[in-house]
SEROVO-726068 format. One record per atom (N, C-alpha, C): z, x, y; residue in one letter. Coordinates in pm, whole numbers, padded with zeros to 5 digits, always signed. Layout:
REM SEROVO-726068
ZXYA
...
This chain:
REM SEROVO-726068
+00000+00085-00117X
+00000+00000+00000X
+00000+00090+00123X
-00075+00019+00244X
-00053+00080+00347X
-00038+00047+00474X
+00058+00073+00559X
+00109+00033+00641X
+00049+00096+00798X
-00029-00005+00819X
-00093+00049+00936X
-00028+00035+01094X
+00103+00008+01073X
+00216+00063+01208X
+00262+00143+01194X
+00235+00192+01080X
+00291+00356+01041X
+00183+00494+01091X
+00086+00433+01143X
-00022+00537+01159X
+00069+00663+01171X
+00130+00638+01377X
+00123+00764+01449X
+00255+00841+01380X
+00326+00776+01248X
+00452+00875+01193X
+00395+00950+01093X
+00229+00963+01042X
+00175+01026+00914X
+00185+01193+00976X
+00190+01280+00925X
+00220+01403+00882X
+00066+01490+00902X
+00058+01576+00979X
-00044+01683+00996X
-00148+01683+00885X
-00125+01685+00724X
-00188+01669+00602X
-00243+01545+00612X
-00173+01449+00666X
-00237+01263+00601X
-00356+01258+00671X
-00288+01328+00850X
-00404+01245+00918X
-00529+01362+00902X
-00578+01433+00858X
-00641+01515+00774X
-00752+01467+00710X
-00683+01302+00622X
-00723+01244+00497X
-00855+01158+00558X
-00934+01118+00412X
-01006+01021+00453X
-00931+00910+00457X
-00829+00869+00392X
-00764+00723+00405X
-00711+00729+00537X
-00637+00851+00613X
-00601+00800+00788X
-00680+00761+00815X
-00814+00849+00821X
-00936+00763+00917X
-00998+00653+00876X
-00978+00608+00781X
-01015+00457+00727X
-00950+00342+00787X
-00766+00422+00799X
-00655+00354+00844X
-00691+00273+00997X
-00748+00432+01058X
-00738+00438+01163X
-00855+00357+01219X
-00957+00328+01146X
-01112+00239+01176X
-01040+00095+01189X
-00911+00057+01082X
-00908-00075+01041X
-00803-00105+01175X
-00749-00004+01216X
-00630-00037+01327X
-00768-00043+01513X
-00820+00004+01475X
-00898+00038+01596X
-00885-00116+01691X
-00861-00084+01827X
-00886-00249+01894X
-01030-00245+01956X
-01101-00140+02006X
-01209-00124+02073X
-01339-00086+02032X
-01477-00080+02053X
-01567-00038+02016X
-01577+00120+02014X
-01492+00179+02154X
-01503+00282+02223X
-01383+00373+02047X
-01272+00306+02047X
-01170+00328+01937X
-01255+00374+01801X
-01370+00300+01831X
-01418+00302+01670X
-01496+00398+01661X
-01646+00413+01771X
-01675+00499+01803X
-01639+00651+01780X
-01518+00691+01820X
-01429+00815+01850X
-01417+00854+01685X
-01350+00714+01626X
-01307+00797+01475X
-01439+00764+01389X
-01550+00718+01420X
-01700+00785+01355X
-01773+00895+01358X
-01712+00928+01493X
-01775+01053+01510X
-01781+01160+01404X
-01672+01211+01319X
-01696+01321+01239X
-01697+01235+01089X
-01723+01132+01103X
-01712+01108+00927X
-01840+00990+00982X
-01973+01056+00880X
-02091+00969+00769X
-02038+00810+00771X
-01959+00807+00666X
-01920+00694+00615X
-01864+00580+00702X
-01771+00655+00781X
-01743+00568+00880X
-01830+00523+00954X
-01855+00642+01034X
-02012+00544+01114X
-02108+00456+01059X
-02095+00469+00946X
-02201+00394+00867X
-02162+00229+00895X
-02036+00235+00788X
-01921+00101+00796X
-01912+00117+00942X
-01904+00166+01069X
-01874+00095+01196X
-02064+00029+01205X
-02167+00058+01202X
-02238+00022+01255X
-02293-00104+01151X
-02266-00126+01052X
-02270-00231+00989X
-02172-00348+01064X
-02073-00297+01070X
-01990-00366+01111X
-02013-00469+01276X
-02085-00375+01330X
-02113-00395+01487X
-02262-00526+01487X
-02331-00480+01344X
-02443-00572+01348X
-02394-00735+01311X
-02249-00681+01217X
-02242-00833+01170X
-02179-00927+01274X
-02073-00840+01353X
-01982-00910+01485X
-02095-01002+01545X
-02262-00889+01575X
-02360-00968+01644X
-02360-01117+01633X
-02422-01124+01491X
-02478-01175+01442X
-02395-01322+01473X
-02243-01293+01430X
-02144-01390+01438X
-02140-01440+01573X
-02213-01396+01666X
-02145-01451+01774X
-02319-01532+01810X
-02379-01487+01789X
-02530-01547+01723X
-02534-01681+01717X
-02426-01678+01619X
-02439-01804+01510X
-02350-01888+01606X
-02272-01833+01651X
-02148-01955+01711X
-02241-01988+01846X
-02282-01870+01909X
-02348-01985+01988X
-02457-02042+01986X
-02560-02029+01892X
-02630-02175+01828X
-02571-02279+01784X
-02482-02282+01720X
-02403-02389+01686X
-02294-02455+01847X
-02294-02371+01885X
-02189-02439+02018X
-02334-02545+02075X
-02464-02425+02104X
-02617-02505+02140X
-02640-02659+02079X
-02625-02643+01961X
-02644-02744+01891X
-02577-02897+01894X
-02385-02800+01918X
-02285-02916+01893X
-02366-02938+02051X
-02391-02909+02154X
-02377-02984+02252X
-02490-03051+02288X
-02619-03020+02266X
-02752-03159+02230X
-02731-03218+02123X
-02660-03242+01995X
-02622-03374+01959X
-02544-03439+02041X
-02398-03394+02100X
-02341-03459+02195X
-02418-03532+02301X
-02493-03461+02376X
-02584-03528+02477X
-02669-03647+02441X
-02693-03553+02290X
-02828-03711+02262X
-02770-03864+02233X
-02610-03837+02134X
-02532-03924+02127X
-02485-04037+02208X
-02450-03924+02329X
-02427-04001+02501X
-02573-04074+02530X
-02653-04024+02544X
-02793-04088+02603X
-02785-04208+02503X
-02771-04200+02321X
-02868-04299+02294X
-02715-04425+02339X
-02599-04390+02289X
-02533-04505+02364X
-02529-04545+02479X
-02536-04489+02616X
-02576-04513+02714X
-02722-04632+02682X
-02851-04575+02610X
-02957-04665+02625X
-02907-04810+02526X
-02881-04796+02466X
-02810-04936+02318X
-02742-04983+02451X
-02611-04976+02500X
-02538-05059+02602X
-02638-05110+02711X
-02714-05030+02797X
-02758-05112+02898X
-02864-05201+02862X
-02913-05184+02724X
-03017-05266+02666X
-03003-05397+02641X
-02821-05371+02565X
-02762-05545+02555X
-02733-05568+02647X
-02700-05562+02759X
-02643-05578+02891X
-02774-05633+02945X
-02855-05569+02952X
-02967-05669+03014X
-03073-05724+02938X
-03080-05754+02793X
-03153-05830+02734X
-03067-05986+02728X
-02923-05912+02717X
-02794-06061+02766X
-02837-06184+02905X
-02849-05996+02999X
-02862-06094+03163X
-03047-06194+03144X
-03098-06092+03126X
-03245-06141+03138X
-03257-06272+03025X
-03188-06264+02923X
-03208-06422+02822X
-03155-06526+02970X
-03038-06510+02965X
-02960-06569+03068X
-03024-06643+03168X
-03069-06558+03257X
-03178-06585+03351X
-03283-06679+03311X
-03350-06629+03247X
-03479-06738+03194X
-03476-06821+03088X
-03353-06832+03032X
-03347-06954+02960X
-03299-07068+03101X
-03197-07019+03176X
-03181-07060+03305X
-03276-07135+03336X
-03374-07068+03370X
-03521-07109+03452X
-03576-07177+03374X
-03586-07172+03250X
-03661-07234+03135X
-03616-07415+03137X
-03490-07372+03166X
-03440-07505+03096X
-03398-07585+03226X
-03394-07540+03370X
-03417-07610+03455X
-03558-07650+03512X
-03661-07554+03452X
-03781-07671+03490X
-03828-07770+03372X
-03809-07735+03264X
-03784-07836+03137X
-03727-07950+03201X
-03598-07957+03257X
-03526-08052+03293X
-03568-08154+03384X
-03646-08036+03479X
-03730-08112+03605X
-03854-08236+03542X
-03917-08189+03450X
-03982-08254+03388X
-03992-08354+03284X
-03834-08352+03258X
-03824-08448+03204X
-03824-08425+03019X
-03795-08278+03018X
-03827-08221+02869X
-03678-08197+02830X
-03600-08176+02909X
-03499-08146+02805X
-03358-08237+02855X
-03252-08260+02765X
-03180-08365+02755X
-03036-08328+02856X
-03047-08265+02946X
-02908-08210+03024X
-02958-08094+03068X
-02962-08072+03192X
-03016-07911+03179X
-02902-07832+03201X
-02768-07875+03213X
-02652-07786+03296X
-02562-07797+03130X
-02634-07848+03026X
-02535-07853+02853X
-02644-07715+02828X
-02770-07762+02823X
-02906-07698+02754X
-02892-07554+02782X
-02846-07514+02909X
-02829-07395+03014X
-02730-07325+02975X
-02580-07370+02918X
-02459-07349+02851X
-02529-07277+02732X
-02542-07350+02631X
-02579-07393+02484X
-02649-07245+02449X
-02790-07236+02542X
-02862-07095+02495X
-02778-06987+02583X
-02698-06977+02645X
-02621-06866+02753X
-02529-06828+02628X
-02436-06951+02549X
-02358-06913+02440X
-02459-06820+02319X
-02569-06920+02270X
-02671-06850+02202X
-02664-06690+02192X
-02695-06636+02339X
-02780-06528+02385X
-02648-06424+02377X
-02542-06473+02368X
-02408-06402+02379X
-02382-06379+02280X
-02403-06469+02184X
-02378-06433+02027X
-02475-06349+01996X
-02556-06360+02011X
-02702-06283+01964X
-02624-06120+01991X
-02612-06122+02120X
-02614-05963+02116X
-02480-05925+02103X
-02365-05994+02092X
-02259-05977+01994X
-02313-05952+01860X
-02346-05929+01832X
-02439-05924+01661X
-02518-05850+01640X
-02595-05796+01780X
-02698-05701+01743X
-02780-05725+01705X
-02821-05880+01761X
-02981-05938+01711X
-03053-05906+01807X
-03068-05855+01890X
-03155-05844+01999X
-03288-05873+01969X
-03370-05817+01833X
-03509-05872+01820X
-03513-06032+01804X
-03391-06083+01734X
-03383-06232+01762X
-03413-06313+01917X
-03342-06220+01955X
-03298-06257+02106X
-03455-06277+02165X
-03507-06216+02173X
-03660-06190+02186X
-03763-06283+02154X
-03719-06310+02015X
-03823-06404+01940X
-03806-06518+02000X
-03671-06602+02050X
-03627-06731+02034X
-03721-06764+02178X
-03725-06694+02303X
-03805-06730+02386X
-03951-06725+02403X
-04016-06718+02310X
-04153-06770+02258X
-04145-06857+02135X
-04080-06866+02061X
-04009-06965+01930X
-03925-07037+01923X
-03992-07192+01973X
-03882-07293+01978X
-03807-07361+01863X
-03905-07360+01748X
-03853-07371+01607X
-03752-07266+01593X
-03740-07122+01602X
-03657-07064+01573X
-03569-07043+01642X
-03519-07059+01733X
-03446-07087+01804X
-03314-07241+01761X
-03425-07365+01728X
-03357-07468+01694X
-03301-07397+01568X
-03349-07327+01481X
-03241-07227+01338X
-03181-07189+01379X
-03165-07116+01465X
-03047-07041+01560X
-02926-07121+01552X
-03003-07221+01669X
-02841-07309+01709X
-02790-07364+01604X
-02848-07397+01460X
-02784-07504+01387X
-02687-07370+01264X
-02798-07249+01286X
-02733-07116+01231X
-02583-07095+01273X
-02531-07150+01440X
-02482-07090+01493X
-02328-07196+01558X
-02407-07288+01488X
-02335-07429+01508X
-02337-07476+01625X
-02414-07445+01717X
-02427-07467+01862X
-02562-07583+01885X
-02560-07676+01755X
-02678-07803+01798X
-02624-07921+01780X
């Protein structure tokens, strides 16, 4: 075993040895540290400059991966950002023109209440994208048949 706080108490003979300077590579804090005890030993320099390629490499890797973690993060943010304001205004815009829909319906004499009719698809359009139908949501204002599935889907007829 070897005790590398013991370096600076080894004996004129140890530090001599190839195991001090092995000791002394593994205690090193600096490049400059490591450097110094390669200088007269092959081997060491060898193992320091291996050593120096792999540190690279590692720090390489972490920051591609830091690259990485942080455009998934971003893309994550963007695509929820786009999903929220999508229901938010496929909500408002049903809203709106079923609105409009069903007050000139009304004007004309097509539909049976326009201020129930106006309620009725506003609840609709709320459920819908509570649910994550949005392509529903879509369909029902060109599809009056499907729509009447809706409400009876939805218990709202």
């Amino acid at each position: 075993m070897l005790n590398l706080n013991q370096l600076e108490n080894a004996t004129e003979n140890e530090r001599v040895s190839e195991l001090y300077h092995w000791a002394c590579l593994f205690r090193a804090k600096t490049w400059e540290d490591i450097r110094m005890i390669a200088e007269n030993n092959n081997a060491i320099r060898e193992a320091a400059s291996h050593l120096k390629i792999l540190s690279e490499k590692e720090k390489i890797q972490q920051q591609a991966e830091s690259r990485e973690r942080y455009f998934m993060d971003m893309s994550c943010s963007r695509n929820e950002g786009i999903a929220e304001g999508y229901s938010k205004g496929s909500a408002e815009g049903y809203s709106r023109g079923s609105a409009e829909g069903y007050s000139k319906g009304s004007a004309e004499g097509y539909s049976k209440g326009s201020a129930d009719a106006q309620k009725v698809a506003t609840q609709l359009a709320l459920l819908l994208v509570q649910d994550g139908r949005i392509a529903d949501l879509e369909r029902i204002a060109s599809d009056p048949v499907y729509y009447q599935e809706l409400l009876k889907e939805y218990g709202l007829d």
